[in-house]
N, C-alpha and C positions, 0 to 999 in steps of 0.2 A: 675326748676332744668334742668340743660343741660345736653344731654346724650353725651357721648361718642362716635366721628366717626371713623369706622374704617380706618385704611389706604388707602393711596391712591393705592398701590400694589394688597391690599388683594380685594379691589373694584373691579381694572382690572379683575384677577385670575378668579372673580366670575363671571365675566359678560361673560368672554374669555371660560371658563364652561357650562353654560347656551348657549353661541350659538353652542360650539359640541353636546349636546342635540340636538336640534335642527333639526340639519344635518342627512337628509337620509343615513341611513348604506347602502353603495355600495353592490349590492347581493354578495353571497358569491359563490366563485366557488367548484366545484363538487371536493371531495379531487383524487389525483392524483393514478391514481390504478400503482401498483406495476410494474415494466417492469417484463415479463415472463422471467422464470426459461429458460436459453438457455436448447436446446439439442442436446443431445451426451452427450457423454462420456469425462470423461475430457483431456485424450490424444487431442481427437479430438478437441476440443477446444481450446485447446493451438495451434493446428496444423491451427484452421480458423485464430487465434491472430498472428500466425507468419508472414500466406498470408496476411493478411487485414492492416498490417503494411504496407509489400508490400516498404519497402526501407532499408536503413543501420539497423536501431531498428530491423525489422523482421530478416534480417541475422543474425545479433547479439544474437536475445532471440535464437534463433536455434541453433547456437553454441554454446552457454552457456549451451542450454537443451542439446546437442547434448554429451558434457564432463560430465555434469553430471550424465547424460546415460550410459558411458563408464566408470566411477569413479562406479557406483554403479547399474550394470542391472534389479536388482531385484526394483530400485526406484518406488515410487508411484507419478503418480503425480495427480493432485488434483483441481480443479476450484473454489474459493474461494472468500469471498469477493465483489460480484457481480461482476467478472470478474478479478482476479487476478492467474495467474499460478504459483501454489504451489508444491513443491518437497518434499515427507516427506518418510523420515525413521528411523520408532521406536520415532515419533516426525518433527516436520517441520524442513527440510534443511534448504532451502530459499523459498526465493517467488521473481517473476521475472515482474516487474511494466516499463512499456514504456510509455514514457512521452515523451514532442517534441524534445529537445533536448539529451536525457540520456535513459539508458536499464538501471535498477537498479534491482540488485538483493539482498535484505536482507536476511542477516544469522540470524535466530532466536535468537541462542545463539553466536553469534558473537562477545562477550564480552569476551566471556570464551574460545574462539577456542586460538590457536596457530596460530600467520598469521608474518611469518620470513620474507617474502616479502612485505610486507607492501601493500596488497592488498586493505585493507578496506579505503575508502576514503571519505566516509559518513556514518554522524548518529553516530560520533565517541565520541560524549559525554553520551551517555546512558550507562544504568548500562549494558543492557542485549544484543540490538540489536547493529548489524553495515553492511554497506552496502557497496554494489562496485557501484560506476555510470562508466559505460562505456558511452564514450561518440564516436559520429563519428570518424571513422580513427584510434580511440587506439589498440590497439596489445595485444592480450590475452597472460597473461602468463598460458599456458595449464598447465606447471607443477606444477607451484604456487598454482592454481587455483581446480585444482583436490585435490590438498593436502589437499588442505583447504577445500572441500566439504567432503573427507575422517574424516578429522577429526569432524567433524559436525555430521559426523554420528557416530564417535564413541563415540561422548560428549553423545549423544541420549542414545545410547546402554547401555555406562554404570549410565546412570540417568537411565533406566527402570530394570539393575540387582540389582540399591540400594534398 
């Protein structure tokens, strides 16, 4: 009685198996410890983020923190995310992300804000979030711009009296 040969595929698979056995496991490396928690304070941290950009991004996050500051004195701000500056009142404002080309500031609830100027220019498909990319050379609208963080904080205020 003649038995049955397996495939010529299933042959390969098995043999192609048999030699990763085989094969010495490359040592494994030491797993990666944590970067340390910076220090300071989170002002000051934003305050190192702003120097250590150190070109148009760093003037930019500065002005942007600098209106936000002026929209809202009592603001908190916050360091987050391993290294993201966060503006919160009664609730996250924005956060303020610098990338090579763009400052980008997400509005939490950006969804839900009022923006008559048409400030938001990303992230504009989400239910919740939406963001501004300034990019080199654009022109802040301060007045737009304030409105729109004013009203961020009052979306906050009245989600924490419901």
């Amino acid at each position: 009685m003649k038995t049955k040969r397996a495939p010529a595929k299933a042959k390969a698979k098995a043999k192609a198996k048999a030699k990763t056995r085989m094969k010495a496991k490359p040592a494994r490396k030491p797993a990666a410890k944590p970067a340390p928690k910076p220090a300071g304070s989170p002002s000051k941290l934003i305050d190192a983020r702003i120097k250590e950009l150190g070109d148009w991004r760093g003037e930019m996050l500065g002005r942007l923190r600098a209106l936000i500051k002026s929209e809202d004195p009592g603001v908190v701000e916050e360091w987050k995310w391993m290294g993201v500056p966060v503006w919160e009142h009664d609730g996250i404002i924005c956060t303020g992300e610098s990338y090579k080309a763009a400052v980008k500031l997400t509005f939490a609830r950006g969804a839900s804000l009022p923006d008559p100027a048409q400030l938001f220019n990303s992230s504009l498909e989400g239910n919740m979030r939406r963001a501004i990319d300034f990019h080199e050379g654009d022109a802040v609208n301060e007045g737009a711009f304030t409105a729109l963080v004013r009203a961020a904080i009052d979306f906050n205020q009245s989600k924490k009296k419901a």
